[in-house]
C-alpha positions as CSV (number, residue, x, y, z in Angstrom):
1,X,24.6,5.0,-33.3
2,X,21.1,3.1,-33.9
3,X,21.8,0.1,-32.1
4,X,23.9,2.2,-29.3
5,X,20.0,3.7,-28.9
6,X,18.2,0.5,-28.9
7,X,20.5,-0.9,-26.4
8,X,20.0,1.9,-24.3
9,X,16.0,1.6,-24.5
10,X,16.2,-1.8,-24.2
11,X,17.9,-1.7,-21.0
12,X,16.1,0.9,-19.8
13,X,13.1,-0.9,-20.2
14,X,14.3,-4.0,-18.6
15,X,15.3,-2.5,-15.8
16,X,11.6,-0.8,-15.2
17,X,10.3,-3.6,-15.3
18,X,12.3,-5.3,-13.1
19,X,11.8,-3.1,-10.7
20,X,8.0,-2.7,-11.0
21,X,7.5,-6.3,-10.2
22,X,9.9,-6.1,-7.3
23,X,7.7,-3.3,-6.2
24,X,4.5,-5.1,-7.0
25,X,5.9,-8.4,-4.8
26,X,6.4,-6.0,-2.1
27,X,5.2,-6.4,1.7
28,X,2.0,-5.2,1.4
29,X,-0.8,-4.2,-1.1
30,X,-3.6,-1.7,-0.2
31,X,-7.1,-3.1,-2.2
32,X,-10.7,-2.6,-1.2
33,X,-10.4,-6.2,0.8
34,X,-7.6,-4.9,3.4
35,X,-7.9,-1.2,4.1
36,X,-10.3,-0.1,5.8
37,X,-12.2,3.1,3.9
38,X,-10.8,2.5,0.5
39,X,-14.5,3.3,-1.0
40,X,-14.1,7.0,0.3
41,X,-10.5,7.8,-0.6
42,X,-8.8,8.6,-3.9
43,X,-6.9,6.8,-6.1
44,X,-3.8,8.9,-4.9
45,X,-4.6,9.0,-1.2
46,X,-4.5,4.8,-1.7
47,X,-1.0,4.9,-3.3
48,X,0.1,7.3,-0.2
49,X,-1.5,4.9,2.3
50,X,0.3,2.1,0.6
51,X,3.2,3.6,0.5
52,X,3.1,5.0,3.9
53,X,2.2,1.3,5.4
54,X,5.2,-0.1,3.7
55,X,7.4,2.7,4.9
56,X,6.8,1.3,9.1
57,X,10.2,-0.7,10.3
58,X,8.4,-2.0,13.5
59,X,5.0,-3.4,14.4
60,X,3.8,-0.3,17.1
61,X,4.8,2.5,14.7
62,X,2.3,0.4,12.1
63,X,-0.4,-0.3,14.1
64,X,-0.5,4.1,15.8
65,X,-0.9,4.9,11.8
66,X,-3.7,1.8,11.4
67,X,-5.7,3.0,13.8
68,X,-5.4,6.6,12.9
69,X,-6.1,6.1,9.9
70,X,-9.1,3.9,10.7
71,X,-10.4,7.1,13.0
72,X,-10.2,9.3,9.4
73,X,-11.9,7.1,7.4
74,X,-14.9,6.5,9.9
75,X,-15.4,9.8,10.4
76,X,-15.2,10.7,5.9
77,X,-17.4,7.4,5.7
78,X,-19.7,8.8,8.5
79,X,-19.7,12.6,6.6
80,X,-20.9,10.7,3.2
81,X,-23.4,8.5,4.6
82,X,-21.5,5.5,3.7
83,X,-21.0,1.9,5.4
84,X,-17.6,0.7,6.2
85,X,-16.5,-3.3,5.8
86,X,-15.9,-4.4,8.8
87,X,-12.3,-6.0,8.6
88,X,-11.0,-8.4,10.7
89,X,-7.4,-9.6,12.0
90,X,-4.8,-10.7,10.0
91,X,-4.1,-8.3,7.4
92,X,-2.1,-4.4,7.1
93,X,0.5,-4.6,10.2
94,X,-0.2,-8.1,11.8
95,X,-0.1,-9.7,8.2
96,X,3.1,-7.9,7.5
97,X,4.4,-8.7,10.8
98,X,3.7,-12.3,10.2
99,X,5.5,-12.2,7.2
100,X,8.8,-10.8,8.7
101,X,8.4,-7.0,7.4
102,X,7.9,-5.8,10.8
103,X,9.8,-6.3,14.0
């Protein structure tokens, strides 16, 4: 019965792991060099924005939730006083449709 249970862990845990760096190889990564407001948003609202930004199948429906989202986090960073980065081309939606993740 013992080693029936540390088989089972075992494989559990392998397979987490598996799938976390899967996950963490994924098309995209939100961090405070490529998304524009990450100083004024939580931790969760980042995992949400990251996860919503790998959910887009084509370029368009990517870039209408960019620049939304851009809009929202002027206007918080304008509310708190706060300077946003400016970012530039090449990363969120063009990078991942560069890479082959967007049509």
């Amino acid at each position: 019965m013992n080693k029936l249970m540390i088989s089972t862990v075992a494989l559990a845990l392998a397979t987490s792991l598996a799938a976390g760096s899967a996950l963490a190889r994924g098309p995209w990564a939100a961090n405070k060099g490529n998304t524009v407001g990450w100083q004024v948003m939580t931790p969760a609202e980042r995992a949400e924005h990251q996860t919503k930004m790998r959910s887009f199948k084509t370029y368009d429906e990517c870039k209408a939730y960019q620049q939304e989202h851009h809009t929202q986090m002027e206007a918080r960073a304008k509310e708190k006083g706060v300077t946003l980065a400016p970012m530039g081309s090449g990363y969120g939606c063009d990078n991942m449709k560069s890479r082959g993740f967007l049509k």
